[in-house]
N, C-alpha and C positions, 0 to 999 in steps of 0.2 A: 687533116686534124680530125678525131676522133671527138663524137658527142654525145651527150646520154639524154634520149625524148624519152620519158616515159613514156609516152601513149605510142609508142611500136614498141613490139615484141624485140624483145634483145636480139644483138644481130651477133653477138660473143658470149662461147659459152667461159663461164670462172673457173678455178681451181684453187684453192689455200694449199700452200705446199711448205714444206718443213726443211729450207735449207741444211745441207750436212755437210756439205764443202764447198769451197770457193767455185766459182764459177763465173763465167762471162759469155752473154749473148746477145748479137747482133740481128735485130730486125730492124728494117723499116726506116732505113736511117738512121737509126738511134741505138744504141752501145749500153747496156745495164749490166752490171758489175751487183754480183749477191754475193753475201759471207755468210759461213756459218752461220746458224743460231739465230736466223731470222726466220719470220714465220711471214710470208709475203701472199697475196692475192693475185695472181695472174690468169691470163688471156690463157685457153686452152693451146693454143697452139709451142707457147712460150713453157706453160706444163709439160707440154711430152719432152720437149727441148730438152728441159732441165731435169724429166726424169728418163730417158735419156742415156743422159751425160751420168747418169747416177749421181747427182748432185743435190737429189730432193728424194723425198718424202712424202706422199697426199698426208693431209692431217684429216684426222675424223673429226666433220663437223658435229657434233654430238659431243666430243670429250672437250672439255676443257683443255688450254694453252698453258703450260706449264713448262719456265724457263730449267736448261738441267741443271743440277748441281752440279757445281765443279770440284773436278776430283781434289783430292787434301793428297799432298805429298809424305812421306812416311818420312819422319827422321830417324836418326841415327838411335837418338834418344829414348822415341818409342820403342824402338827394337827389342827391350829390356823386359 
């Protein structure tokens, strides 16, 4: 089991990564399952995994998090 001392230097470095497609990975016993359009903090090692897999994204810490819009379907209607 994993714990956070603050007073030792982190022993894991982070990455925020910008899921883009389904994905699943298996460390350590334990099986995580990510979907689109999530915006997740993982273990650097779990980052390369997932980018990788081309499954992510790094997100710039500096920009804001910003959900996309979803596309609008065109009807028949608009056509006009």
């Amino acid at each position: 089991m994993l714990s956070f001392d603050p007073g030792h230097p982190a022993r894991f470095n982070f990455m925020q990564l910008r899921i883009t497609r389904p994905a699943v990975v298996a460390d350590g016993g334990t099986t995580r399952q990510f979907m689109p359009g999530l915006v997740v903090t993982v273990a650097e090692a779990t980052a390369a995994r997932l980018l990788r897999l081309q499954a992510a994204v790094a997100v710039d810490a500096d920009s804001p998090i910003e959900p996309e819009t979803p596309r609008r379907r065109r009807r028949s209607a608009d056509a006009g």
